[in-house]
N, C-alpha and C positions, 0 to 999 in steps of 0.2 A: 109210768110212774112207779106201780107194783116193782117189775124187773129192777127197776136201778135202786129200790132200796133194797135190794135183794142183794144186789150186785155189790153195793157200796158195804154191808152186812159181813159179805162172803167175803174181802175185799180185807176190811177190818179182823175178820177172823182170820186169815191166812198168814195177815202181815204182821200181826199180833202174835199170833202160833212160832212164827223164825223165830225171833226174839223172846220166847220164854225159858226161864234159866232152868239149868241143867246143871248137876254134880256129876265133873268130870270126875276121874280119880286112876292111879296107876300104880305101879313101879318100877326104880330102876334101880338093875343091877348089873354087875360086871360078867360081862359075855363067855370067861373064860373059869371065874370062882363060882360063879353062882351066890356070891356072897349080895348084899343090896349097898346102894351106894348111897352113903347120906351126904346129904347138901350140896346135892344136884341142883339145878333150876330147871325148871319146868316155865318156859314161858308160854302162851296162847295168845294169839291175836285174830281177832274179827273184824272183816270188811261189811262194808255193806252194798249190795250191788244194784241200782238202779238200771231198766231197759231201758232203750231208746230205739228207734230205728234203724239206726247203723251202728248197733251194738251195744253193751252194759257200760255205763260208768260206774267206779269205785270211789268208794275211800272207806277207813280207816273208822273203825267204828268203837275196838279198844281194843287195850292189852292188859294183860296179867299176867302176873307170877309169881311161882311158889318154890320152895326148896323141898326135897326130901329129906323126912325123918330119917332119923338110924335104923329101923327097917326096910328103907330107901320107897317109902310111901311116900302120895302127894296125894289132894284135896284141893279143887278148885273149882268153882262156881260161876255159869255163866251164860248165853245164849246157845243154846242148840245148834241153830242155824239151821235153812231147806239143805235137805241131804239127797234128796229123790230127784235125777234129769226131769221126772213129769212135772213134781211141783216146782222144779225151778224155773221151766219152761209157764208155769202159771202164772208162778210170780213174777216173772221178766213180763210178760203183760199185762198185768195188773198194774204193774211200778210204771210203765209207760201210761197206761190209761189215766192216773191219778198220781200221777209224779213224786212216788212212793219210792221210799229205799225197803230192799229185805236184808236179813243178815247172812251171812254164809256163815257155813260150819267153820270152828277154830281152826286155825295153822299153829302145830305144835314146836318148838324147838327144842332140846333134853341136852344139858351143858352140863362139863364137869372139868376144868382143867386134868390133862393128863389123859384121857377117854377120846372115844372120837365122839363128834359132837352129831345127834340125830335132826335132823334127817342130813347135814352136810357130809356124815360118814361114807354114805352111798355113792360118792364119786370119788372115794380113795381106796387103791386095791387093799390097804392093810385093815382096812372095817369090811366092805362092804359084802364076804363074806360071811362076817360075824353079828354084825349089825341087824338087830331085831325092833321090832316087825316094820314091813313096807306099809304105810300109808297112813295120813295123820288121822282117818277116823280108827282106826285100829287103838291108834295111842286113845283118843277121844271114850272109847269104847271099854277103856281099862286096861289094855293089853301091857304084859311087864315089857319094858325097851331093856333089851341088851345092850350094853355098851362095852365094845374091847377096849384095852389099853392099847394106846401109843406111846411106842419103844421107842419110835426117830424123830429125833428135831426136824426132817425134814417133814415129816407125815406132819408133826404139830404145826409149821407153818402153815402150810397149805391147807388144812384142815381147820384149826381150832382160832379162827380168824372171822368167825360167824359177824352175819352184819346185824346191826339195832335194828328195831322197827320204826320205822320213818311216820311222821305225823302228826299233826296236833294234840299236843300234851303225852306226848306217848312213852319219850325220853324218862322225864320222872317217875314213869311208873315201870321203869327195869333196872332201878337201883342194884337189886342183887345178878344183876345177868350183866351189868355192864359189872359188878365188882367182880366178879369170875373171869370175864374177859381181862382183865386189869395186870387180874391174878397171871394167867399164864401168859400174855403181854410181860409181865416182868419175869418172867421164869426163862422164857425165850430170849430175853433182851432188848425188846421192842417198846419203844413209846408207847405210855398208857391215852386212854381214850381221856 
């Protein structure tokens, strides 16, 4: 009886601990001025991942986003999320013992008509060796994202065609990420969203 309200205790504390908010914050600027880019979008989105026997189930746990000021700063608040293989290896049985979701760390995206877009810059050769820094706890973590310009309509197709965040209620809450998308969508010549 002692152990399981221990367990139920430790259980509460951990799954509790994912989920307490966090002030992200960064900035972006241009890879080649060094100058900052303002009215970027900075969107973040968190899962939440439940174990199971034969693997995690997901979903969708929310989205945000923010634009940068004219010092191409951004401020955003939100879950943490388990960042650690050991704790997440905890909490994936824990969330099986007690059919508990945790939250995972945010996935960042950094948009600007005309830019390459982070992290999609990384698979087109005209960013990906400009393109700062690898890895969305970086961004999480405050790190300034560089972003190069895009010279080729061909680069902007291929590139700057980022997809929304899929899921309930998620759409209305990237108002400014779908109105950037829109934006270079008409610049290109492409049907808006």
């Amino acid at each position: 009886m002692k152990s399981s309200f221990i367990l139920v205790c430790l259980t509460t504390i951990i799954v509790a601990s994912s989920a307490y908010g966090a002030t992200f914050h960064g900035r972006v600027i241009d890879a080649d001025s060094k100058e900052p880019i303002e009215g970027a979008v900075v969107l973040a989105s968190w899962t939440e991942e439940q174990g199971t026997p034969t693997g995690g189930t997901s979903r969708l746990h929310d989205v945000k986003e923010t634009l940068t000021d004219k010092n191409g700063a951004w401020v955003m608040k939100g879950p943490r999320g388990v960042r650690s293989d050991f704790l997440e290896g905890v909490y994936t049985i824990l969330s099986m013992i007690f059919f508990s979701y945790y939250t995972k760390p945010p996935e960042f995206v950094v948009f600007k008509p005309g830019y390459c877009s982070w992290p999609n810059g990384f698979s087109i050769e005209a960013c990906k060796v400009k393109i700062k820094p690898v890895g969305s706890y970086q961004v999480a973590d405050g790190k300034t994202v560089e972003l190069p310009k895009l010279t080729s309509r061909q680069d902007r197709l291929l590139l700057n065609m980022p997809e929304l965040i899929a899921g309930k209620n998620a759409i209305p809450k990237q108002k400014e990420y779908i109105r950037l998308i829109n934006e270079e969508r008409r610049i290109l010549g492409l049907k808006e969203y």
